[in-house]
Every structure is written in structure tokens, then in C-alpha cells.
C-alpha positions as CSV (number, residue, x, y, z in Angstrom):
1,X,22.6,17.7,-16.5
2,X,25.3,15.5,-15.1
3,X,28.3,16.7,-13.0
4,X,31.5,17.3,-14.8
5,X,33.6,13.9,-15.0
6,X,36.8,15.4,-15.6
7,X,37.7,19.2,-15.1
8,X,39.5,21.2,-18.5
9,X,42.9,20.7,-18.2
10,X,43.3,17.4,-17.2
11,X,46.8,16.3,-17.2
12,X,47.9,13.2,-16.1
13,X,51.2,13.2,-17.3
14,X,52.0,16.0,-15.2
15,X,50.3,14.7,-12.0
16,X,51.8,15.9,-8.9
17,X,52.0,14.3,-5.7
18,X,49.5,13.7,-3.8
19,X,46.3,16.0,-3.6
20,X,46.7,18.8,-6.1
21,X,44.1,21.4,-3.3
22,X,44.8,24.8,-5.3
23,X,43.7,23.3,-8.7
24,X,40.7,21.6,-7.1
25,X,40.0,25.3,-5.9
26,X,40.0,27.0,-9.1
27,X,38.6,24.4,-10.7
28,X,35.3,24.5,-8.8
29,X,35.1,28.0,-7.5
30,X,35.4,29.2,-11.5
31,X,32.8,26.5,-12.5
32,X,30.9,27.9,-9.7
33,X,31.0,31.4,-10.7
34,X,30.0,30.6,-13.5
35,X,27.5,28.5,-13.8
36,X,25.3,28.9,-10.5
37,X,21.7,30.9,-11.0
38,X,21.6,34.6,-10.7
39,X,19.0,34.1,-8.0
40,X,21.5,32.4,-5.4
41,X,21.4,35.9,-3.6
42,X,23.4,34.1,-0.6
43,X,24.4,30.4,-1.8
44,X,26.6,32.2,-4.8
45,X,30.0,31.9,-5.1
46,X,31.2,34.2,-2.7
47,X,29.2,32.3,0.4
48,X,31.7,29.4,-0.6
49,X,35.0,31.3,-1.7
50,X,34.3,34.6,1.5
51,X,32.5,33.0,3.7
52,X,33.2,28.7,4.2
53,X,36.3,28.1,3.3
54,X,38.4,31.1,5.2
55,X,35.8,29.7,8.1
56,X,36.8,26.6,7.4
57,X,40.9,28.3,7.8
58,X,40.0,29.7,11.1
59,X,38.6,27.1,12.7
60,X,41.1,24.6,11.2
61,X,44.2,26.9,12.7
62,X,42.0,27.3,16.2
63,X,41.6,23.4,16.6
64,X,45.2,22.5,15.4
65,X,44.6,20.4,12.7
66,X,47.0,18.0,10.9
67,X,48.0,19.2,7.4
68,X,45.6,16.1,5.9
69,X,42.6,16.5,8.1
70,X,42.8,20.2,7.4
71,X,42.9,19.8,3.7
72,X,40.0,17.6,3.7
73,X,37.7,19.9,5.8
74,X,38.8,22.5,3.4
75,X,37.6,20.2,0.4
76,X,35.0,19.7,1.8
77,X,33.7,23.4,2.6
78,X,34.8,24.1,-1.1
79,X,32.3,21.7,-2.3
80,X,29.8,21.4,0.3
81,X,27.0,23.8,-2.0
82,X,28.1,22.4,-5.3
83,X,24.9,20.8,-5.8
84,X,23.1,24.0,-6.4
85,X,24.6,24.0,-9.8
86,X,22.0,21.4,-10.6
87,X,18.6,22.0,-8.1
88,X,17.8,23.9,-5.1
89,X,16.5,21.6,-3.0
90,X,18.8,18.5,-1.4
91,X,21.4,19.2,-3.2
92,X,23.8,18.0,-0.8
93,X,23.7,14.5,-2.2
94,X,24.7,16.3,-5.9
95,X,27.4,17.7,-4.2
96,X,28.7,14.5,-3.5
97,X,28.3,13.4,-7.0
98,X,30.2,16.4,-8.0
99,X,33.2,15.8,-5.7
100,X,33.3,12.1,-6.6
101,X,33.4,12.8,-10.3
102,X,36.3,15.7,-10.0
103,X,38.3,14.7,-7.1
104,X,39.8,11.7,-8.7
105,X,41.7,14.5,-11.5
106,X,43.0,16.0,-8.5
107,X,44.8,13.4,-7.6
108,X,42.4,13.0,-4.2
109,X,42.4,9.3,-3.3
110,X,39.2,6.8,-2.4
111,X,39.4,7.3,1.3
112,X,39.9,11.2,1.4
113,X,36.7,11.6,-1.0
114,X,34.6,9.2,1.0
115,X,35.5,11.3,4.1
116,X,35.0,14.5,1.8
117,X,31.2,13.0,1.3
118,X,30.4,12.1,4.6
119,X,31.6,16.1,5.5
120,X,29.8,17.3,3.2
121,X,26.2,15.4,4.2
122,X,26.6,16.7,7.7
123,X,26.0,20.2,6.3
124,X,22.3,18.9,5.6
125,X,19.8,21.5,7.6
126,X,19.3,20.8,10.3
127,X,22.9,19.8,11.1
128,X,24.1,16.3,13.0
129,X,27.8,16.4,12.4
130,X,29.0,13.2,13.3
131,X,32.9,13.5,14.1
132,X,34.9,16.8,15.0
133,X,35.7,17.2,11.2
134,X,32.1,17.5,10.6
135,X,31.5,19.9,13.6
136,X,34.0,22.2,12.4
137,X,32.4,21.8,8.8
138,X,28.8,22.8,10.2
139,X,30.1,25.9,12.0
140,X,32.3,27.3,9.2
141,X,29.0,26.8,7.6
142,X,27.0,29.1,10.2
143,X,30.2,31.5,10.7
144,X,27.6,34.5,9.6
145,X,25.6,34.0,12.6
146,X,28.2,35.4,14.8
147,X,29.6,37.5,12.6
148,X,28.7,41.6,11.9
149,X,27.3,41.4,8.4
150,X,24.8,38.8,9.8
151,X,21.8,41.4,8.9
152,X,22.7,41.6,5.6
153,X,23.8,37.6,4.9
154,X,20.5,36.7,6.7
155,X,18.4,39.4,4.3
156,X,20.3,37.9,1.1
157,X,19.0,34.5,2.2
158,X,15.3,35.8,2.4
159,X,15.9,37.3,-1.1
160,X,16.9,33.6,-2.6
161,X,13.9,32.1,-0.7
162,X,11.5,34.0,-2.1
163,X,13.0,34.1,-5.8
164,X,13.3,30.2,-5.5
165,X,9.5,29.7,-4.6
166,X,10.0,29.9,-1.1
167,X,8.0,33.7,0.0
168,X,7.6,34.7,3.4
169,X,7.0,38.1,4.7
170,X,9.8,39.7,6.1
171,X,8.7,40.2,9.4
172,X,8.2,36.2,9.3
173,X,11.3,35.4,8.3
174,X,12.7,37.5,11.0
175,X,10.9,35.5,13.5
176,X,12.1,32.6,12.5
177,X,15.4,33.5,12.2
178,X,15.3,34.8,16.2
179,X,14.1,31.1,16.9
180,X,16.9,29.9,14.3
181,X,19.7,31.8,16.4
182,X,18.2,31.0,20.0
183,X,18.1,27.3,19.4
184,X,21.4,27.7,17.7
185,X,24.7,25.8,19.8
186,X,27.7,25.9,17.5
187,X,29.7,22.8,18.2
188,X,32.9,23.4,18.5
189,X,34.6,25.2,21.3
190,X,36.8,27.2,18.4
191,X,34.0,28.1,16.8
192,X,32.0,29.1,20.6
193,X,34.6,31.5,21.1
194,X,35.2,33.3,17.4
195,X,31.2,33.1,17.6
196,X,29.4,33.0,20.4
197,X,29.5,36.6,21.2
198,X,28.6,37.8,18.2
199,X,25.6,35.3,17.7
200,X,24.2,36.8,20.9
201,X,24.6,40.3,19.8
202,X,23.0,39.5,16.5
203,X,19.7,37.8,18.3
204,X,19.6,40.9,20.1
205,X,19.8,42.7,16.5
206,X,16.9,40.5,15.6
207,X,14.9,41.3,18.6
208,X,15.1,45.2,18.6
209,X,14.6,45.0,14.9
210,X,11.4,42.9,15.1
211,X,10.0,45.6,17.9
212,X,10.4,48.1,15.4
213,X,8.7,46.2,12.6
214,X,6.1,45.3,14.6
215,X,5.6,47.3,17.9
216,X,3.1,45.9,20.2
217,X,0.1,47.9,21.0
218,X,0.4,49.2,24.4
């Protein structure tokens, strides 16, 4: 299946001015809602539309963006998962080929989607942003580390794994997800300070929960 080339809709005549954001935005987060798999317990819709992009907001008010750096971060957290309308694995390269193929009916020009690409390929695991666009892109991305449903995000994740063919045992994927979270620098300062707290608390979380699972004899 082939990413939509042009979006229902589709005026020119009445093209606006520049970037039309809030059409691009209801655009994708409807196709998303719509058409991702039932077993995207935590890459559905709502990780994009409650979790990324008002990230994305923060992060973007915190560092002082310009209104067209901002809006391209914020394109580019709005598509960054689009890709898992069409496979699981790497999709981040399909989300590229999605953006490319819509952006142009939103009036988004060559330049802004080639930097709305290279944004969205630094949210490959594990993440190299290269460029303080990118940064803030990865750490809207992670915002859940830090934040206090990150016990529930992180169980919706295991869920997805294991309905996609990826099982681990519970108390495994805890484990990893205490190494996960102890390597874990987010890069921006903005992001450090929203964050960085709460990441800790969480690991903690992880720990005391992981002692309970699996209490050491003695």
C-alpha cells in the first residue's frame, strides 16, 4: 500500500499562504486514527496527537523558537510515526514517504519538507539528533520518561511488543527498561529541566518495582 499522494479535499484554488499547519493536522491525525492497527497499544494516535506534538509545544515555547522553525518541529512530531500505517518495523523512512507525498497539498515548500525528513530520521532508536531541531524532536519523543504516567506508557509499549511478535516477560522488559532510563541523557537543556526529575523518580519506580517482582533470596 502506497502513501496517500494527495489528501481529500484538495483545493488549490483556495490555497492559502504559506504552510496551511492546522489542515496538515487533521489531515494526518484523522488518517491516523483511522487507519493505524488495533495493536499499536502505545504508537496509536494518541502517542502522536497527547503525547509528541504538545511535547513538541513545550519544548518549542522553552527554547524560544522562531514561528518557522517551530512549525517545522511540530510537522515533524506530527508525522514522525506515520510509517506504522504501513509496517512496524523502520518505518521511519515510510514516514518520510508519507510527509513528502502530503506536504506539498499543504502548501509546505521543498526546503521545509526536506528539513521535516531529516527530523523525522533522527527519531530512529537509538536517537543521534543531528541539529537542535532534532534534539528537541527526540525529547518530545521520550517526554513519557519523565513524566507520571510513565508506568503505564512504558506497560502499553510491552503490550504492542508482544502483540507485534516481539514477547518478553515482563520482568524482562522491566530490566531493560531500568538500563533504557539509566543510560538515558535527554538533549536539550529544556527538556533536562521539564524531565530530568521525573526520569529519575521513574527509574527509581522501576527499581522498587523490579524488587518486588523479583525479590532476592536473602
Amino acid at each position: 500500500m502506497e502513501p496517500t499522494h494527495r489528501p481529500p479535499g484538495h483545493h488549490p484554488e483556495t490555497r492559502p499562504r504559506g504552510p496551511d499547519w492546522h489542515a496538515a493536522r487533521d489531515f494526518l491525525l484523522d488518517k491516523l486514527a483511522q487507519e493505524l492497527p488495533s495493536t499499536l497499544f502505545y504508537h496509536g494516535v494518541h502517542h502522536t496527537r497527547d503525547d509528541v506534538l504538545p511535547a513538541a509545544d513545550r519544548l518549542a515555547a522553552l527554547a524560544r523558537l522562531d514561528s518557522e522553525s517551530h512549525l517545522l518541529l511540530r510537522t515533524a512530531a506530527l508525522y514522525h510515526d506515520a510509517g506504522y500505517l504501513y509496517q512496524y518495523h523502520d518505518n521511519e523512512a515510510i514516514a518520510v514517504r508519507v510527509a513528502s507525498a502530503t506536504l506539498p497539498s499543504f502548501h509546505y515548500t521543498p526546503d521545509q519538507i526536506s528539513t521535516i525528513a531529516h527530523l523525522i530520521m533522527a527519531t530512529r532508536m537509538p536517537h543521534v539528533p543531528d541539529g537542535r531541531l532534532a534534539a528537541l524532536l527526540c525529547d518530545a519523543d521520550l517526554d513519557s520518561l519523565g513524566r507520571e504516567d510513565y508506568l503505564e506508557t512504558s506497560l502499553a509499549l510491552w503490550h504492542e511488543h508482544v502483540a507485534n511478535g516481539k514477547p518478553v516477560a515482563l520482568g524482562t522488559w522491566y530490566r531493560r527498561q531500568i538500563d533504557f532510563l539509566a543510560a538515558h541523557v535527554y538533549f536539550t537543556p529544556e527538556a533536562q529541566s521539564l524531565r530530568g526529575r521525573g526520569k529519575q523518580e521513574n527509574l527509581q519506580l522501576l527499581r522498587n518495582l523490579i524488587a518486588v517482582l523479583e525479590p532476592r533470596d536473602g
